[in-house]
N, C-alpha and C positions, 0 to 999 in steps of 0.2 A: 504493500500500500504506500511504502514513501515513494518509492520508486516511483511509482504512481503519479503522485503530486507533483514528481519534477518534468512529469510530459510534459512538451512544448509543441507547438502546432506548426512540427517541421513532419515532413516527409518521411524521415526514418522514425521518427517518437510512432507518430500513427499507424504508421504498416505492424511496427511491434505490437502497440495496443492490438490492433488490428488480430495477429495472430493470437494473442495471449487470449481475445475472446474468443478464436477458432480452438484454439485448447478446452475452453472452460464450455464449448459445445453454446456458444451461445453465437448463432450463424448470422443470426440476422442484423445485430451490431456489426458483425465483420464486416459484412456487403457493405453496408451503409459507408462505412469508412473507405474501404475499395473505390466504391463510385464515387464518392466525392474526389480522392484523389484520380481517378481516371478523367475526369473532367474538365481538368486545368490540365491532365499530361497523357493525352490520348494515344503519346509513343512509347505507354509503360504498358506494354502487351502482356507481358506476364500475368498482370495483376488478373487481366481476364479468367485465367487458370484458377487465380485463386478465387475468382469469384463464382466459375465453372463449380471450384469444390464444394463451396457453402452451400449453393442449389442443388447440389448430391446430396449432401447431407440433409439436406430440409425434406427430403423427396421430391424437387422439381426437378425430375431427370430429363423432361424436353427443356425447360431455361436452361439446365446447366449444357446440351447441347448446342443452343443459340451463341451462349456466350464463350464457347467453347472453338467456336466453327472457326469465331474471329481471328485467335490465336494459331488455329492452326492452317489457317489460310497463309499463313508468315513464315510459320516455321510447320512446315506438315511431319516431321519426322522425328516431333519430341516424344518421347519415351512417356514423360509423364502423363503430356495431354491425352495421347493415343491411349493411356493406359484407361485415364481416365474415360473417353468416349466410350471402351470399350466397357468399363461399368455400366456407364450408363445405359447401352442397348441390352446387358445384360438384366435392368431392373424394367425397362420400356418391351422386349423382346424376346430373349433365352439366351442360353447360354451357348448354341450353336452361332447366333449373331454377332454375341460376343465375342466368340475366339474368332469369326473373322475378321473383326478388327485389329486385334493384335496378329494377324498372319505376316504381316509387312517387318513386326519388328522380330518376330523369332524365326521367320526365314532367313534375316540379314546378319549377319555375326558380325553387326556395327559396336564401335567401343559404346555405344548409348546403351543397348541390349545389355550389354557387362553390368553397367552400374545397377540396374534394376533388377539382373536375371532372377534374384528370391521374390520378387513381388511378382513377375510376371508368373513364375510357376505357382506359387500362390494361389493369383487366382483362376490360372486353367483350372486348378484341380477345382476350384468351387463354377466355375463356368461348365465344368461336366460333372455337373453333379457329386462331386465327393470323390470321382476317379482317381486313383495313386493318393488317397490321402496318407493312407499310412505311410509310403514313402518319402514325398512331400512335405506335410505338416509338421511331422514330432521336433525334426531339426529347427523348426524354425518359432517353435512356442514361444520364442524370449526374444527373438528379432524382430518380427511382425506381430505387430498387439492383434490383428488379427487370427492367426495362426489361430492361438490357442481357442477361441470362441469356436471359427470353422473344425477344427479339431474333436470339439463337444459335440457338436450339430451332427458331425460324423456319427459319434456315438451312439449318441440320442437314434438318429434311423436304424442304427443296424441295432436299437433295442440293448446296448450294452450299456445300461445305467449308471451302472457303479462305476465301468471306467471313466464316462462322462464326468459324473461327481467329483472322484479323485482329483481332475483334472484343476474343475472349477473353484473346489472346496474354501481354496486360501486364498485366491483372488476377492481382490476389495474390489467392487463396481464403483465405477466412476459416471457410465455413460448410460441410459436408458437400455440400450442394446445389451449391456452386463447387466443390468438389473434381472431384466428379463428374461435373457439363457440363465441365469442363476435362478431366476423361480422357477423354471420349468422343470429344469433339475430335479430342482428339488419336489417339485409336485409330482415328478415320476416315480421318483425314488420310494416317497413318501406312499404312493398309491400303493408301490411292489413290494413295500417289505412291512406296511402297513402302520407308519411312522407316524403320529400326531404332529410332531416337533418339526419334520420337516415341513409338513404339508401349512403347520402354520408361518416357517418362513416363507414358503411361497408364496402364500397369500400376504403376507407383509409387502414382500417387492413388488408383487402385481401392484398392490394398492399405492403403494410410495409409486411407481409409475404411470399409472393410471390416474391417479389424485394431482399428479405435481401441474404447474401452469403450463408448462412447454409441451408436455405430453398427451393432457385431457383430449384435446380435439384433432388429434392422430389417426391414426387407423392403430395402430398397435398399444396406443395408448386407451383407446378403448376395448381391444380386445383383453389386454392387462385388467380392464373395470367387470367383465362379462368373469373371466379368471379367477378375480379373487371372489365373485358373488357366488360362482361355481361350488369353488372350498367351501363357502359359507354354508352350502346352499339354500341358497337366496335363486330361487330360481326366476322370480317375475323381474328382480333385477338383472340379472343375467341376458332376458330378454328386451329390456330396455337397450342395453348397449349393443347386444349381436345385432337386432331389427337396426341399430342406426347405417351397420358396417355391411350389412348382408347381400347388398346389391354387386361389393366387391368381390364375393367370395362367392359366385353361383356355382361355379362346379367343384368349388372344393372340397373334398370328401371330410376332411377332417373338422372344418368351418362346418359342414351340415348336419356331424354326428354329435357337437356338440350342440349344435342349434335345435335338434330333433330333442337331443336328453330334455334339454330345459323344457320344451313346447311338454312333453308328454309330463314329465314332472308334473307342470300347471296343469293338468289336465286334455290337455288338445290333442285328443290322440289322434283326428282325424288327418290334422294337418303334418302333426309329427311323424305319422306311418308315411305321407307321400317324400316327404325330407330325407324319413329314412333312405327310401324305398330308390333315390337319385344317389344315394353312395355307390362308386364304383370299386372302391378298395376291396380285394379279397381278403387283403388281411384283417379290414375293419367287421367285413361278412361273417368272417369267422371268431370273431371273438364274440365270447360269454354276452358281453354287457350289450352289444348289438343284438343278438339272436332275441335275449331279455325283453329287452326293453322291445324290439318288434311283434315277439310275441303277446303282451302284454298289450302293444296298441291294435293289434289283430282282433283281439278279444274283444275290447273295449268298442271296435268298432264294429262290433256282432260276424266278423269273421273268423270265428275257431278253427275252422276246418284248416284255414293256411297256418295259425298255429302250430297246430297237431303239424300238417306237413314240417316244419321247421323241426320236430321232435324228431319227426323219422329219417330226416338227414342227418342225423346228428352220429356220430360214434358212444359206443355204451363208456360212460364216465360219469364222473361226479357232477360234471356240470350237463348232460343229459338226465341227471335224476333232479337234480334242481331246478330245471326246466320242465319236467313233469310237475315236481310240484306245485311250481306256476301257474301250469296249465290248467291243474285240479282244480286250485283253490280259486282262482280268479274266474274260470267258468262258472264255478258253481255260483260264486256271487254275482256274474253277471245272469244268472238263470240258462247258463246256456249246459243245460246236465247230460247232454248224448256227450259229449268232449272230456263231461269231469267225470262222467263213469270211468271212461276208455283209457285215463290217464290213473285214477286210482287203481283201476284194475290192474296197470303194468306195475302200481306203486307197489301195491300189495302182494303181485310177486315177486317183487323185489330183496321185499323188507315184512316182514310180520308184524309191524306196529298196530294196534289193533285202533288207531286213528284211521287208518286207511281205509280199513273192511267200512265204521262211521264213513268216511267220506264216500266210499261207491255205493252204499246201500243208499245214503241219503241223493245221491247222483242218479241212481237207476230208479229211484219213485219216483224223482226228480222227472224223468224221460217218462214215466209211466202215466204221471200228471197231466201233463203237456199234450201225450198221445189221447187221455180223457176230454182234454179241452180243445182236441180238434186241431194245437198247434205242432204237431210233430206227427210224422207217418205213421201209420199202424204196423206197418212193417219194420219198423227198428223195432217193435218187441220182442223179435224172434231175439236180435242182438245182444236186447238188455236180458234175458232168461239165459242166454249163454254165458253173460257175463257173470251172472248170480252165481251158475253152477259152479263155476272154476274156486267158488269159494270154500273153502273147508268149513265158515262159522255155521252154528245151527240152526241160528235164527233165519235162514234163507229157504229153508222150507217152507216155511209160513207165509214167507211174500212169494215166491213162485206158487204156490198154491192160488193163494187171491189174483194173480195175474194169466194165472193158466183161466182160471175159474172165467176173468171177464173173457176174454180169447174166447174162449166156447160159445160163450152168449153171443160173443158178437161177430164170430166168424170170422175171424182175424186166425188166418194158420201160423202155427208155431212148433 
């Protein structure tokens, strides 16, 4: 701060300020100062680059283009600019766009290539996707502050949490971007090993980034807000912030599987099964809390039958008996009892709990009811009398007797 005090309103005092606020992530002071001095000295090209950078930083990757273009019209063959444009088709484009713009500099084995060569392979490997990161990345954790973040993200995809963590553990955040690879972190971690303590730093960082003024009206600064309402769960807030972001994220599977949880949470299951129902991930299809929760809005939306299907695809484990008993139970409360017989019946050969044999007897009069009042076939009673037999309890004599007995009178073959 003394230092501070002794700026003087020369050319080099402000370029410094200048940068000290590109450190302190505070972009939009820097511009400011940039342009003012480009305005009196429109033959300081450079500064364009740096003004290029701030508009990176902000997310205006077409401004940081425009102001970029200038620069390189003068000098086409700087390493830094070219490196730069080529971030930015990578955040406007892909990462196939990307690497064509750095083709020019890693074809040429110019001394400019030399001075960069760690940044550039940096970031091919994040412009394909994470390709050679392990090669790549580890050497360079402590030379590029990026490294070690892309390094994490590496992790994080291929599902290896812990080494994620390690990685991040001791790192202090500085920048909204470190905040937020550190909650994630941690909310993964927290989710797989079933950690209170983690999951409440994650929600700390979402919120200090999502709450702060530079962040709030972000795109990731709200989904940071959706995040920690998550952890809370707070799911009508949660909906508040994804519905603001949502237009950006249409096909994103991971954007809709959480957008779906919250909707069905609140109740909407109609809209939350079509949400579902637009994931293309297999590997989101196949997990537990997807199959769940769609099974659940299946039901809800007087569809069992796809339910039940989602049962029978499944493999015999733990989490296909806990999706029976999904099945049982929330049928039966939604009245829908041909589905919660068929599910207690597998329950109960399962497992001998004499909850079970209670839930399909009350599931099969359940069907038997329904078939009395004209709402279900008469011919699922052959079904529900099959499913009684398979029973060993005694008391199912009694009810197939009363259900044989109406069959007769009413000419319903069984």
């Amino acid at each position: 701060m003394s230092f501070h005090q002794n700026l003087q309103d020369i050319t080099e005092d402000q370029l410094s300020l200048a940068s000290i606020h590109y450190m302190r992530s505070h972009y939009q002071e820097a511009i400011d100062i940039y342009k003012r001095i480009l305005l009196d000295n429109r033959e300081y090209l450079a500064l364009n680059v740096y003004v290029a950078l701030c508009y990176y930083k902000l997310d205006y990757y077409d401004v940081s283009q425009e102001v970029l273009a200038v620069y390189l019209q003068q000098v086409p063959d700087s390493t830094i600019a070219l490196n730069l444009k080529a971030c930015n088709h990578f955040r406007l484009y892909n990462g196939k766009a990307a690497e064509a713009e750095l083709k020019s500099l890693t074809d040429s084995a110019s001394s400019s290539f030399e001075f960069a060569k760690e940044l550039i392979k940096h970031n091919l490997v994040v412009f394909r996707g994470g390709e050679g990161a392990l090669q790549v990345l580890p050497p360079l954790v402590d030379v590029i502050p990026e490294a070690r973040l892309n390094l994490v993200i590496y992790y994080l995809r291929q599902d290896d949490v812990q080494e994620a963590y390690n990685l991040i553990k001791d790192l202090e955040p500085t920048t909204p971007q470190e905040y937020i690879l550190k909650g994630v972190v941690n909310a993964a971690l927290g989710q797989e090993i079933g950690s209170r303590d983690h999951l409440k730093i994650a929600q700390q960082f979402f919120q200090l980034v999502g709450g702060s003024a530079s962040e709030c009206d972000t795109i990731p600064g709200r989904q940071c807000m959706a995040s920690c309402f998550f952890l809370l769960r707070q799911f009508g807030d949660v909906l508040i912030y994804l519905n603001s972001v949502k237009s950006y994220f249409y096909n994103d599977d991971t954007f809709n599987f959480n957008y779906a949880q919250a909707k069905a949470a609140m109740g909407n299951s109609s809209e939350a099964e079509e949400v579902f129902l637009l994931i293309q991930s297999e590997k989101i299809k196949n997990d537990f809390v997807y199959l769940s929760w769609l099974a659940r809005c299946y039901i809800m939306n007087k569809k069992p039958q796809l339910a039940w299907k989602l049962y029978l695809k499944m493999e015999t484990s733990g989490e296909s008996f806990s999706l029976l008993q999904l099945i049982a139970n929330d049928c039966y409360k939604m009245g829908q009892f041909y589905y919660s017989a068929k599910a207690f019946d597998v329950l109960e050969r399962l497992d001998s709990n004499p909850e079970y044999w209670e839930g399909k007897r009350g599931a099969c009069v359940g069907v038997f009811q329904m078939i009395l009042a004209g709402r279900e076939a008469k011919e699922t009673l052959r079904e529900v009398l099959h499913l009684l037999r398979s029973t060993g309890n005694p008391q199912v004599e009694y009810i197939i007797r009363i259900m044989k007995k109406w069959a007769k009178e009413n000419r319903v073959p069984v």
